[in-house]
Backbone as CSV, one residue per row, in Angstrom:
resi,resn,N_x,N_y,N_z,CA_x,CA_y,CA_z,C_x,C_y,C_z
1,UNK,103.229,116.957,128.245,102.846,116.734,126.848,102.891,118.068,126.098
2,UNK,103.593,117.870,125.039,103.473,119.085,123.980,102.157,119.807,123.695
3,UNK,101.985,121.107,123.743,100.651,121.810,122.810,101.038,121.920,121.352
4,UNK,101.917,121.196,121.243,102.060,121.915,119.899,101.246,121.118,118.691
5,UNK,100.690,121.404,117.847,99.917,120.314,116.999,100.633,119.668,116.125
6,UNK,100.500,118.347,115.807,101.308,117.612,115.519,101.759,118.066,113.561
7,UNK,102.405,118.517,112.951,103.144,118.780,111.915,102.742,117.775,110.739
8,UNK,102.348,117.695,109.573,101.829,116.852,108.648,102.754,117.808,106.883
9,UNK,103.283,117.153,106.501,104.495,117.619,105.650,103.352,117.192,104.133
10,UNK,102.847,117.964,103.572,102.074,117.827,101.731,103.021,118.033,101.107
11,UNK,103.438,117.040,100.404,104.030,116.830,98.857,103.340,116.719,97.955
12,UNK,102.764,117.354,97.250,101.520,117.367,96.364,102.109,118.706,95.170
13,UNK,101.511,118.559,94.099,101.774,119.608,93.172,100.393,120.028,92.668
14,UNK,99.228,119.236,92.947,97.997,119.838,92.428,97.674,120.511,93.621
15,UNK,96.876,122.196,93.051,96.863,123.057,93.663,95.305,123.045,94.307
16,UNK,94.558,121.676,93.454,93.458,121.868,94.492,93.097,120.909,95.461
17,UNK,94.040,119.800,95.403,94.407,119.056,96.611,95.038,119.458,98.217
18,UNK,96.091,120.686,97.713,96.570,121.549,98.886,95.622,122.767,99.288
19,UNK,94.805,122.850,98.292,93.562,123.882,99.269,92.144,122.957,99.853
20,UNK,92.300,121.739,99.568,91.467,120.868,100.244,91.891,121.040,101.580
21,UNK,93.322,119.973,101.511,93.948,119.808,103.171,94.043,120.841,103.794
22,UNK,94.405,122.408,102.913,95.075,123.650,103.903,93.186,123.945,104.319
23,UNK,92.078,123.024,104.200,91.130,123.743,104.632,90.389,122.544,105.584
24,UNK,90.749,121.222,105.795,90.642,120.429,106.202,91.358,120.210,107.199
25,UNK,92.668,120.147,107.453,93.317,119.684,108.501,93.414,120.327,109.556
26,UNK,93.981,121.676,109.137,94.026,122.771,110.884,92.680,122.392,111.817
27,UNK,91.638,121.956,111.828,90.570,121.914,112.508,90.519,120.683,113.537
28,UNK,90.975,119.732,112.979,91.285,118.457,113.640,92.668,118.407,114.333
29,UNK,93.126,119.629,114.219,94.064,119.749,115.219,95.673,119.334,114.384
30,UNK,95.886,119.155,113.131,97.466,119.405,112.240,97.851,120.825,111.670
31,UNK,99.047,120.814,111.321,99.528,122.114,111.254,100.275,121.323,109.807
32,UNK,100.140,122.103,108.513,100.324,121.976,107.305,101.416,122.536,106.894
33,UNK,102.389,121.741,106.378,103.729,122.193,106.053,103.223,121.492,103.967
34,UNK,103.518,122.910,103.415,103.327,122.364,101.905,104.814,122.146,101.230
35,UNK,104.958,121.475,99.866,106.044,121.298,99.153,105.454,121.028,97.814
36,UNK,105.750,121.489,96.547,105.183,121.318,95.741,106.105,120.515,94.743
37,UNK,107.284,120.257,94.938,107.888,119.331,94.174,108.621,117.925,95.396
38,UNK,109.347,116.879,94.364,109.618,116.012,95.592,111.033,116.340,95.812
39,UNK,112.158,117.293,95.593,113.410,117.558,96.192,112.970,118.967,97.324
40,UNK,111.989,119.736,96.791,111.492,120.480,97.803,110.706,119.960,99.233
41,UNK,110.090,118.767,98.973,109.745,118.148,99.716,110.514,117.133,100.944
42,UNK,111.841,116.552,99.953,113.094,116.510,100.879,113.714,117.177,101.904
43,UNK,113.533,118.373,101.124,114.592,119.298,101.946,113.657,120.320,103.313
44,UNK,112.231,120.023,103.052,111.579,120.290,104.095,111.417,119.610,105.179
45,UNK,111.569,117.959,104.748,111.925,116.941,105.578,112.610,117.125,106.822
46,UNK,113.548,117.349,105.697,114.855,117.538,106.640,114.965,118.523,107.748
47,UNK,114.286,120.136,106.996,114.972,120.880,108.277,113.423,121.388,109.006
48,UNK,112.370,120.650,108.676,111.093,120.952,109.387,110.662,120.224,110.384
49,UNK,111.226,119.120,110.214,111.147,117.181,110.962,109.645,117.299,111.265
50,UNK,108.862,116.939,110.140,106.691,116.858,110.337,106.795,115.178,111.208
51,UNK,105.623,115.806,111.635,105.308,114.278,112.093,104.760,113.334,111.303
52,UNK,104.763,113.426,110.122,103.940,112.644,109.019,103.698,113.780,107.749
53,UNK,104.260,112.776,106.646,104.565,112.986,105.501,103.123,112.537,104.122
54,UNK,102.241,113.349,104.200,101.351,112.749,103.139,101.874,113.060,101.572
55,UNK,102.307,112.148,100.957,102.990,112.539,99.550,102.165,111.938,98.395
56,UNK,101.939,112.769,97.269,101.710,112.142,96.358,103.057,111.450,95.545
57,UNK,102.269,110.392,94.151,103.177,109.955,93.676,103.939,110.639,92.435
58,UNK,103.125,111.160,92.087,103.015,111.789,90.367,103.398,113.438,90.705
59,UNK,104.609,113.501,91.077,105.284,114.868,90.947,105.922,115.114,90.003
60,UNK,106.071,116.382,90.029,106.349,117.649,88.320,108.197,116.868,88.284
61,UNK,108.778,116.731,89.359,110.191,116.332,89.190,110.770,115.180,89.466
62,UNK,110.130,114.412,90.560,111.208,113.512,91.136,109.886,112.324,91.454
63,UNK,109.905,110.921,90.711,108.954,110.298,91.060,108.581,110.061,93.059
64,UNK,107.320,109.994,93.288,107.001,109.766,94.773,107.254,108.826,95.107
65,UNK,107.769,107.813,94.546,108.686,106.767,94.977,110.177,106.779,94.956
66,UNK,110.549,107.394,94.613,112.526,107.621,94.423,112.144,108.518,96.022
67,UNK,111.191,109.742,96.172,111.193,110.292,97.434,111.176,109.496,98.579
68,UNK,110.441,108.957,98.572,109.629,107.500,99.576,111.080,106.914,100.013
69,UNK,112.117,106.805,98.923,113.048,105.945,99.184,114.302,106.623,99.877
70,UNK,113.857,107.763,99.536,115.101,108.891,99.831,115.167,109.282,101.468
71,UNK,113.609,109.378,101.594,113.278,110.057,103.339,113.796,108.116,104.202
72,UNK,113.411,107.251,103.697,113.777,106.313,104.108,114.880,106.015,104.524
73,UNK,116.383,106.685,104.092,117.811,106.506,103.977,117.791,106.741,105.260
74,UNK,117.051,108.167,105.920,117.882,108.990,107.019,116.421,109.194,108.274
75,UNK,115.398,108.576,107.673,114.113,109.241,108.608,113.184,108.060,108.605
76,UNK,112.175,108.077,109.783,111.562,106.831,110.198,110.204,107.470,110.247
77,UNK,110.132,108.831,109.689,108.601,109.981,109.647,107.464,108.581,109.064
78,UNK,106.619,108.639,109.414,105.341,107.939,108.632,104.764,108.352,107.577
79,UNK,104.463,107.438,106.151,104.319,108.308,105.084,103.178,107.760,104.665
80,UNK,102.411,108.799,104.301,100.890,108.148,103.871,101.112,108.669,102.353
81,UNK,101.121,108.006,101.283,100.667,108.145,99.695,99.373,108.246,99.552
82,UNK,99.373,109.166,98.779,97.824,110.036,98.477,98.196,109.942,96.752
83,UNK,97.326,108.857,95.952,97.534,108.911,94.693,96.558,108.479,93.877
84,UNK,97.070,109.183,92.416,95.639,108.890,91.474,95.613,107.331,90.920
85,UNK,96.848,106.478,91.006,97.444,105.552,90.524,96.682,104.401,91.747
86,UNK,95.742,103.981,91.144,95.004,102.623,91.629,95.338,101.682,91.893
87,UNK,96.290,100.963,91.013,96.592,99.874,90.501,97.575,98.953,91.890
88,UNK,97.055,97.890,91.791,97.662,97.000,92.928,99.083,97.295,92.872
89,UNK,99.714,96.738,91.657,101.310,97.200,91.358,101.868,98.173,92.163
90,UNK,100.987,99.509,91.698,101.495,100.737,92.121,101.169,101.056,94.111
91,UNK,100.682,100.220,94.706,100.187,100.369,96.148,101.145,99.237,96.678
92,UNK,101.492,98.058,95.863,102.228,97.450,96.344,104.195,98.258,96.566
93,UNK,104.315,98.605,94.946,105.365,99.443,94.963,105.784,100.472,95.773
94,UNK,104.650,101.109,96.268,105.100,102.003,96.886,105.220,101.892,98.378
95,UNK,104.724,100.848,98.774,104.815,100.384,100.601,106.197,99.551,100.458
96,UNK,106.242,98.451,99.171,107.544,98.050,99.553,108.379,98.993,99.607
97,UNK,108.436,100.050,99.360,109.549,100.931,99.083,109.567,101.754,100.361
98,UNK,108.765,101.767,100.800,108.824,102.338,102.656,108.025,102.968,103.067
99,UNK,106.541,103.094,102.432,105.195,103.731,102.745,104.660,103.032,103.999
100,UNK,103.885,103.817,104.679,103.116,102.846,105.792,101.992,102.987,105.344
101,UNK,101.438,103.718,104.331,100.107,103.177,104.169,99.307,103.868,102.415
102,UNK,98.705,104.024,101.884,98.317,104.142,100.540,96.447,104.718,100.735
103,UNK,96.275,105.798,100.152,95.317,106.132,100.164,94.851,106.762,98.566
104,UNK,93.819,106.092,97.519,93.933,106.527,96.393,92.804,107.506,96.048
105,UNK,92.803,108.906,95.168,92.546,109.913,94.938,90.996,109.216,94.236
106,UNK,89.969,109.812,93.957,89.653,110.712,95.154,89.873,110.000,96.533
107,UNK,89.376,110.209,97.823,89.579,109.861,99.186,88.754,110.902,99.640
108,UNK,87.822,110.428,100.690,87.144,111.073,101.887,87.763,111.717,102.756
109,UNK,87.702,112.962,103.477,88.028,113.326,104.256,88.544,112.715,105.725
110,UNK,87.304,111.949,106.171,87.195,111.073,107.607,88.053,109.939,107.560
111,UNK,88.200,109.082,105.834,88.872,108.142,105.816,90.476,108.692,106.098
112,UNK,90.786,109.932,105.802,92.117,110.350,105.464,92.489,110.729,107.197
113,UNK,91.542,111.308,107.646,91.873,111.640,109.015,92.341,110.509,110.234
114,UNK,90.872,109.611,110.140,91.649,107.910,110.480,92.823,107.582,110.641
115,UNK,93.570,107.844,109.056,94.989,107.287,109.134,95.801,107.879,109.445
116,UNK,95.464,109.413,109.572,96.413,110.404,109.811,96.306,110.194,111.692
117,UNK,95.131,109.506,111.781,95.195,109.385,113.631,96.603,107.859,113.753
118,UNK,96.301,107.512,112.800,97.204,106.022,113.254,98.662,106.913,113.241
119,UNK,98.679,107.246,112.192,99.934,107.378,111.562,101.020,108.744,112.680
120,UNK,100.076,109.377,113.527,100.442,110.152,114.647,100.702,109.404,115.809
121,UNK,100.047,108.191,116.106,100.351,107.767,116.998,101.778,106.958,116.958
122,UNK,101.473,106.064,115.800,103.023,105.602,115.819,103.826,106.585,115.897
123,UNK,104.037,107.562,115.218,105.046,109.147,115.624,105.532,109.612,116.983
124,UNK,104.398,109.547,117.481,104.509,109.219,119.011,105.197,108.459,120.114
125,UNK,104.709,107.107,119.773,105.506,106.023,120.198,107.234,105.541,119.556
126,UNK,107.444,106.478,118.169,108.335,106.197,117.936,109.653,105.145,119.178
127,UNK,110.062,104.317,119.271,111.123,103.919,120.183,110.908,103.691,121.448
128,UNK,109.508,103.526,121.855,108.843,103.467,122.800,108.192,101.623,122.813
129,UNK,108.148,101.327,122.057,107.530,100.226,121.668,107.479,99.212,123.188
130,UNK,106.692,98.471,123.262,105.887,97.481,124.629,106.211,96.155,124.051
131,UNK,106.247,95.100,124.886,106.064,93.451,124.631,104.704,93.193,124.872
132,UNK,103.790,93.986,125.317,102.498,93.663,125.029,101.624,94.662,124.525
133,UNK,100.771,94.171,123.575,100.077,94.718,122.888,98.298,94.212,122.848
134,UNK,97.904,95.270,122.749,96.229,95.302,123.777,95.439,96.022,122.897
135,UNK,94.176,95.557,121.838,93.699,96.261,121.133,92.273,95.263,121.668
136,UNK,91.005,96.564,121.819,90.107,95.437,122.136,90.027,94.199,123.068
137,UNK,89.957,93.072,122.265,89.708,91.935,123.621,91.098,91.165,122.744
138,UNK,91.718,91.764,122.183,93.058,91.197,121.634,94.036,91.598,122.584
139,UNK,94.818,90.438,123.360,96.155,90.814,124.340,96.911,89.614,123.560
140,UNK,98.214,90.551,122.918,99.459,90.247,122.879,100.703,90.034,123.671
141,UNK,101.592,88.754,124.273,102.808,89.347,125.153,103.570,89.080,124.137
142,UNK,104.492,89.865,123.457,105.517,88.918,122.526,106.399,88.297,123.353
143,UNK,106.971,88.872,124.433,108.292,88.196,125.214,107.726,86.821,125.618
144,UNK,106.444,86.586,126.261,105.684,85.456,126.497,105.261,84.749,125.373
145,UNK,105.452,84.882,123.975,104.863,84.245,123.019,103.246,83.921,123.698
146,UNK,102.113,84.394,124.057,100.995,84.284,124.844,100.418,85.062,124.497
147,UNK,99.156,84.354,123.496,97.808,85.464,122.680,96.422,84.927,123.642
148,UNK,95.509,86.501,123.815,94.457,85.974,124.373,93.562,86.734,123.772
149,UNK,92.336,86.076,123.364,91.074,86.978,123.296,89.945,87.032,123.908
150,UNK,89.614,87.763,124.751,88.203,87.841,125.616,89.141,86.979,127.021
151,UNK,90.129,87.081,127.022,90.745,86.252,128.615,90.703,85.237,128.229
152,UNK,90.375,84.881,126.857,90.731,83.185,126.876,91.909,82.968,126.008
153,UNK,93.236,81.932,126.691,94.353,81.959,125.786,94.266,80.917,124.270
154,UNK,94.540,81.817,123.291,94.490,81.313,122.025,95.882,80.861,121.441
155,UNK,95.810,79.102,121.260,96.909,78.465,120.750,97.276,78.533,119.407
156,UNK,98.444,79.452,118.988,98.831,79.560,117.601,100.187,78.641,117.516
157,UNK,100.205,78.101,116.004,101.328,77.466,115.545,102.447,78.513,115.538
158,UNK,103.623,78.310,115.058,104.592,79.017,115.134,104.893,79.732,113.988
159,UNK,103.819,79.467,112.601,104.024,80.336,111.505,102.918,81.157,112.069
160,UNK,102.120,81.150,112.764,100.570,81.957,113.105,100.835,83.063,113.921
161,UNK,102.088,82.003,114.795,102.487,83.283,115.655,103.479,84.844,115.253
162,UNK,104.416,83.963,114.590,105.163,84.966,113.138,104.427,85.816,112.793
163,UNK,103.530,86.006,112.222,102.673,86.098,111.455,102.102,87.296,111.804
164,UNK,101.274,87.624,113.300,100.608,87.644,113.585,101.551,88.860,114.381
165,UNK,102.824,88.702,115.230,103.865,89.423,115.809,104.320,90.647,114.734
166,UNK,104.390,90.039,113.493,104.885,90.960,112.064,103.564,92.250,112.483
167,UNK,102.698,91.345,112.233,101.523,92.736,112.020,101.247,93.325,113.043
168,UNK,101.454,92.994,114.406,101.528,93.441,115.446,102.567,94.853,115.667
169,UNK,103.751,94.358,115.183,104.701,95.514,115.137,103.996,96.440,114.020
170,UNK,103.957,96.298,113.134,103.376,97.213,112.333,101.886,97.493,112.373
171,UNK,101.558,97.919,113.388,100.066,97.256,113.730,99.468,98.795,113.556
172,UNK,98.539,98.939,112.501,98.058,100.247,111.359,98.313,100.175,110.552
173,UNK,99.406,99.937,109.966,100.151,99.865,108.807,99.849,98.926,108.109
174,UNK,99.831,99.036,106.531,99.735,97.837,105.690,101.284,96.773,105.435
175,UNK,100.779,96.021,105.523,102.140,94.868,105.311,102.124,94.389,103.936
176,UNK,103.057,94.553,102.976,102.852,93.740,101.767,102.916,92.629,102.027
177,UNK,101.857,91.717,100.671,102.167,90.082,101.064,103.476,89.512,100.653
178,UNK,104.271,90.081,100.276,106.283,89.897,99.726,106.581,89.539,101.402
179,UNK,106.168,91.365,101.594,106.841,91.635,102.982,106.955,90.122,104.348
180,UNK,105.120,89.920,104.290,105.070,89.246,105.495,106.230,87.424,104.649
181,UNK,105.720,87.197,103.531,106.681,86.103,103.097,107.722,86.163,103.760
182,UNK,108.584,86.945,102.554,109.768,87.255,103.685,110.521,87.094,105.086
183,UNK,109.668,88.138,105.420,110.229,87.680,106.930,109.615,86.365,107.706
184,UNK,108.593,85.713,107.414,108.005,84.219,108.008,108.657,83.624,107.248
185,UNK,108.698,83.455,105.766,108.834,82.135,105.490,110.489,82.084,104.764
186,UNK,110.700,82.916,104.743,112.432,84.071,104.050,111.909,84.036,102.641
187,UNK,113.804,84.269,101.984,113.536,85.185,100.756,112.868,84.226,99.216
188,UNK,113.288,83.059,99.870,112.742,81.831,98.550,111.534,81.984,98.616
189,UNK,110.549,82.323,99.740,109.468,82.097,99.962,108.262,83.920,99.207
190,UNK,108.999,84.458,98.694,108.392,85.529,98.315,107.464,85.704,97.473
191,UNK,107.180,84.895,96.281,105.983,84.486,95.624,104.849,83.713,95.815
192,UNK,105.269,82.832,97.118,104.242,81.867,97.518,102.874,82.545,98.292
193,UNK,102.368,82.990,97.408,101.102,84.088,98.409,99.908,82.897,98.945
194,UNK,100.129,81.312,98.266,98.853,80.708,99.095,99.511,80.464,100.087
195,UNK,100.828,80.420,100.838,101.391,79.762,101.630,100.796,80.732,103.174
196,UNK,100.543,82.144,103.019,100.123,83.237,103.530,98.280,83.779,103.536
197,UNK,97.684,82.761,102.301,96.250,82.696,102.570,95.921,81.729,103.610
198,UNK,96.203,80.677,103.346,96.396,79.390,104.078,96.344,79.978,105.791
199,UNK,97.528,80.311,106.391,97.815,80.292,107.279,96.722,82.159,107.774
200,UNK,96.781,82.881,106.739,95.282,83.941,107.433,94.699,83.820,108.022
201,UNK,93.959,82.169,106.654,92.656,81.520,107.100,92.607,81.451,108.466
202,UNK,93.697,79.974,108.863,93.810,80.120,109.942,93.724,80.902,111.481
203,UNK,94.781,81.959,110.823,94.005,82.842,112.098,93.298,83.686,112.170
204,UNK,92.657,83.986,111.700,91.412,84.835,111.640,90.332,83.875,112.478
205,UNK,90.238,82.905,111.820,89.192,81.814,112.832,89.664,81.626,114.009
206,UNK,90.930,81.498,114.491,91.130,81.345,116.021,91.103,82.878,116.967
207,UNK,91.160,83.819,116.218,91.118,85.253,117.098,89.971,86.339,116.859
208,UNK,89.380,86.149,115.439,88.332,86.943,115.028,87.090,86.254,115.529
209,UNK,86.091,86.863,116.228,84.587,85.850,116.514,83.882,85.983,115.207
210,UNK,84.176,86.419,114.309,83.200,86.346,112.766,84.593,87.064,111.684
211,UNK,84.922,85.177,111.506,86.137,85.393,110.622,85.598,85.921,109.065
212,UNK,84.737,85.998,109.052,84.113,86.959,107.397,83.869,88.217,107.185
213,UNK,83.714,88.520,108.817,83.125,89.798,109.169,85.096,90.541,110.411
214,UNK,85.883,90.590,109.532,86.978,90.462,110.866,87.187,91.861,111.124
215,UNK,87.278,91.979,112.335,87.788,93.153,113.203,89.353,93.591,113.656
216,UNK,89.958,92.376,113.269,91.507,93.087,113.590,92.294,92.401,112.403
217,UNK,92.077,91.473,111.549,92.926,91.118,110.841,92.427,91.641,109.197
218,UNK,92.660,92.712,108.545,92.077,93.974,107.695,92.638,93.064,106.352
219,UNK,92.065,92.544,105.414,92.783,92.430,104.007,93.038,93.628,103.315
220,UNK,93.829,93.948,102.690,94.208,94.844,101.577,94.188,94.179,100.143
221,UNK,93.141,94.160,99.624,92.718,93.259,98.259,94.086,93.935,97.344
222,UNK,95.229,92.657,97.056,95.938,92.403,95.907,97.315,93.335,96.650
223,UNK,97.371,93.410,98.007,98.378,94.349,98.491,98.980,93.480,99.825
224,UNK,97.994,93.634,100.670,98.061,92.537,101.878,97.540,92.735,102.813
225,UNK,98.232,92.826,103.887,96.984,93.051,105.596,97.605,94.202,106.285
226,UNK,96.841,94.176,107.316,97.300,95.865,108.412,96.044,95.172,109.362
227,UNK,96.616,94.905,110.492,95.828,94.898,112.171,95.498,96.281,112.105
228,UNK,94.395,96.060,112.266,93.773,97.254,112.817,93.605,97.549,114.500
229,UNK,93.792,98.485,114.370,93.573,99.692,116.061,92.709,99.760,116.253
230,UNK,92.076,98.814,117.613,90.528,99.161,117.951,90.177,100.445,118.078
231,UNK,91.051,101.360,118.179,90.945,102.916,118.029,90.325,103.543,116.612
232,UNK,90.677,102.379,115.654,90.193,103.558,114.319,88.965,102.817,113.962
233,UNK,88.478,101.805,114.806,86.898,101.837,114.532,86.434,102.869,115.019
């Protein structure tokens, strides 16, 4: 295993956001690569290869979404958006566009570190990926289509199971509700967001023991869901 600490790439242009992180992160063990515009931020991409890309949206040159879209062409880095821009629109926009996850300004320290733990691990596993997946008393086989919780096997329909495999692969990551449409129900199906409450409902009650109170199936109010990593409780 590498000593080396894992590389975290700031695209940011406010100067007291980069003396937050340059005083926050080295301690928890990242090594801070800055960029203060988003073609500078490209081109650090490129010849620095970070293990994760925290970008804002609202840069002096190149919107953080044209970037988002750009590192996307040629790189599979994990990108966490760090922005002042609240708005569902703008959290939705920017994951469809190839974010794995959205964090809006201000933001806590511990919350930011969390994701920066997810967002390393997938880095990690890059191309490594398993047919089973094990969080908690949650066991996944995908090759077996076979869900269990607590050792007991849980019978899902075949949109539940879809469903459920989507967020699995992306499992940290937020999923837009377009996204999961899409690929369950295809491309006609992209506006139908009760078609995707509906079937939540559903499973949340067959895998969560306190579907109000849920532990692996995370809403993202007006954005969508992300399984959570029994790790980032």
């Amino acid at each position: 295993m590498s000593d080396v600490p894992p590389a975290v790439l700031l695209i940011e242009d406010d100067p007291q956001i980069r003396r937050f992180l340059r005083a926050a992160l080295p301690a928890p063990g990242y090594r801070l690569i800055e960029a203060e515009t988003g073609e500078d931020g490209i081109a650090q991409a490129a010849t620095r290869t970070p293990d994760i890309v925290l970008l804002d949206l609202g840069l002096p040159d190149v919107d953080g979404l044209v970037v988002t879209r750009r590192l996307r062409e040629w790189s599979s880095v994990p990108i966490v958006v760090l922005s002042a821009r609240g708005l569902e629109r703008d959290k939705v926009a920017a994951l469809d566009a190839g974010a794995d996850d959205y964090l809006t300004k201000p933001f806590g320290v511990e919350e930011l570190l969390a994701r920066l733990r997810v967002a390393a691990r997938h880095a990690a596993s890059a191309g490594a990926k398993s047919a089973v997946f094990v969080s908690g008393d949650l066991h996944m086989d995908l090759a077996a289509r076979r869900v269990e919780v607590a050792g007991r096997e849980i019978h899902l329909t075949p949109t539940e199971f879809k469903l459920l495999a989507m967020l699995v692969r992306h499992c940290g990551k937020v999923v837009t509700q377009r996204q999961l449409l899409v690929e369950v129900w295809g491309p006609g199906a992209a506006t139908n967001t009760h078609y995707l409450r509906v079937h939540m409902h559903g499973l949340r009650h067959k895998i969560e023991t306190t579907p109000a109170r849920p532990r692996y199936l995370i809403t993202e109010p007006g954005v969508g869901y992300r399984l959570r990593e029994e790790s980032e409780a």
